[in-house]
C-alpha positions in Angstrom: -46.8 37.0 137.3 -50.4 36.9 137.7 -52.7 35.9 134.8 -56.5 36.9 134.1 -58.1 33.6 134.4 -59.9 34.3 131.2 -57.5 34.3 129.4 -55.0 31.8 127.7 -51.3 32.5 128.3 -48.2 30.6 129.2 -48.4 27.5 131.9 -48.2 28.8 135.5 -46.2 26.6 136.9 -42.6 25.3 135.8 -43.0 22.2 135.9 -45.3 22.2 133.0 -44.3 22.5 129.5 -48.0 22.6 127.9 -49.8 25.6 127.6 -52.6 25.9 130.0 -56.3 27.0 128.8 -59.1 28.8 130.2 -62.6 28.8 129.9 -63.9 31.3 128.0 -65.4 34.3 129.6 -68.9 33.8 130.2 -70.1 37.1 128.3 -68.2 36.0 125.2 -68.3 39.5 124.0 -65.0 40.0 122.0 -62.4 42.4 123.4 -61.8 45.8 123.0 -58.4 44.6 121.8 -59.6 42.7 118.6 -59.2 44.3 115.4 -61.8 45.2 112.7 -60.5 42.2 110.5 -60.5 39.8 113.0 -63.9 40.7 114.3 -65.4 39.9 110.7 -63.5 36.7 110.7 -64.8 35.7 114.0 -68.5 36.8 113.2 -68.4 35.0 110.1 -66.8 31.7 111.8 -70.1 32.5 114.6 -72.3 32.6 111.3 -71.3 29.4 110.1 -71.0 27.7 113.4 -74.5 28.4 114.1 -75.5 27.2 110.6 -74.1 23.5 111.2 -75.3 23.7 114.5 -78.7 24.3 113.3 -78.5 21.6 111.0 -77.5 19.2 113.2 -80.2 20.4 115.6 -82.8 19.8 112.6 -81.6 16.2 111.9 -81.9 15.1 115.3 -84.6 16.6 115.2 -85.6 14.3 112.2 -83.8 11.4 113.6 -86.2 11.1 117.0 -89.4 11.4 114.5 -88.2 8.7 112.9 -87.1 6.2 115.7 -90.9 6.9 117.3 -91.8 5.8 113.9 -90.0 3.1 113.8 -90.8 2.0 117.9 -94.5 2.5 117.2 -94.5 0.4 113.4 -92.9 -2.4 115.4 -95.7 -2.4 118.2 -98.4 -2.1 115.8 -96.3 -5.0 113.3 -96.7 -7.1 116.4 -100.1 -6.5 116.8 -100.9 -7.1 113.5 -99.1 -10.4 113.4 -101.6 -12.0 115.7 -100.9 -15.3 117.3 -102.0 -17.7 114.3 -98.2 -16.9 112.0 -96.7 -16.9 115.2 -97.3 -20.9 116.0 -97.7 -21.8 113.0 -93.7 -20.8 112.0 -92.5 -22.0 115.4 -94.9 -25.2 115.7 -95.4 -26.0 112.3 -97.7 -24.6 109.4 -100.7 -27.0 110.1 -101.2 -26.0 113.9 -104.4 -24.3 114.9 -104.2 -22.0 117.3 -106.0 -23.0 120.5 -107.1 -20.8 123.7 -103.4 -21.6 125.5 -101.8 -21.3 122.6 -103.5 -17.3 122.2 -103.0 -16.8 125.9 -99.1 -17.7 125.1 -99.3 -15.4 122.5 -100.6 -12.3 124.5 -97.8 -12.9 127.1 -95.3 -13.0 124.4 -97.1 -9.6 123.5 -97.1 -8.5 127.0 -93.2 -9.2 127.6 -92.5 -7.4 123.8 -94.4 -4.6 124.6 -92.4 -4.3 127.9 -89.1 -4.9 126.5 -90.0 -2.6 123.5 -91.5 -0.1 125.6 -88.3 0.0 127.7 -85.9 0.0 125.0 -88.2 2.7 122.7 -88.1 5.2 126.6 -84.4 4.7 126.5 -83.3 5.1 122.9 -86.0 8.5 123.1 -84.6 9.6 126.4 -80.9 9.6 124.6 -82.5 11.5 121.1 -84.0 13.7 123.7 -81.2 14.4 126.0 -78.6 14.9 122.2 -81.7 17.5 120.9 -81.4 19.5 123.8 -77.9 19.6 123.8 -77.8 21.3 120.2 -80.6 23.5 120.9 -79.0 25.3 123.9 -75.7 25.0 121.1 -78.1 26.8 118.7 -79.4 29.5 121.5 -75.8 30.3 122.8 -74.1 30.8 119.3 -77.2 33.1 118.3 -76.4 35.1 121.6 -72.8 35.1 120.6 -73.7 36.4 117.3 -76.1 39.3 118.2 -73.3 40.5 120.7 -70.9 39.9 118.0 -73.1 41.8 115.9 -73.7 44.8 117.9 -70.0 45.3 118.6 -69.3 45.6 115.1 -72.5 48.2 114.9 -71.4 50.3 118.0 -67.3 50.1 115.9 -69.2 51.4 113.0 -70.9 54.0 114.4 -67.9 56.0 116.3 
């Protein structure tokens, strides 16, 4: 008993009690053998699959505008800091700040901006790597749809 490998069906071997399944088939285009009704039902499910995906798509979108905000607001917090808080809550509130103790400062600076700049290309990368992951979602369940779609229209029109 051979099976199509597109399509879900009862485990091929014995020994196996769980159904096995498939991959869909990489036109999605629904079969000849899907009725009117369920056509609808899957278009509308398509409809509203590609709405949440669009949402989601739009707050990551959202989400890695805010995380540069908040990786650039921290750099510039820094910055704005300047070495003379800095001592003075670590060395006491009467301490002026002396050449060393602003050369200290800048390499604290230097190593923040490094680790910050390293964590901020990271934590990006990931927003990144998530956006384009919904995105090509978003593309492939608007394909879906339009084939969806024009099945339904070439149905209608026979």
């Amino acid at each position: 008993m051979a099976l199509d490998p597109h399509q879900a069906g009862p485990p091929t071997h014995r020994s196996s009690s769980a159904p096995q399944f498939f991959a869909p088939r990489p036109s999605h285009v629904p079969p000849a053998t899907l009725s009117d009704a369920d056509l609808l039902v899957a278009i509308a499910s398509l409809r509203r699959k590609l709405g949440g995906a669009r949402r989601s798509l739009f707050l990551a979108h959202c989400t890695g505008a805010l995380l540069t905000l908040a990786v650039v607001g921290a750099g510039f917090a820094v910055l704005w800091a300047g070495p003379a808080p800095f001592f003075g809550h670590f060395l006491g509130s009467g301490h002026v700040t002396t050449t060393y103790d602003a050369a200290a400062w800048w390499l604290v600076l230097l190593l923040l901006a490094i680790l910050g700049g390293a964590f901020g290309d990271q934590a990006l990368r990931g927003k990144l790597r998530i956006v384009q992951g919904w995105r090509n979602r978003v593309h492939d369940l608007e394909r879906r749809l339009a084939e969806a779609e024009e099945e339904r229209l070439s149905r209608s029109a026979v």
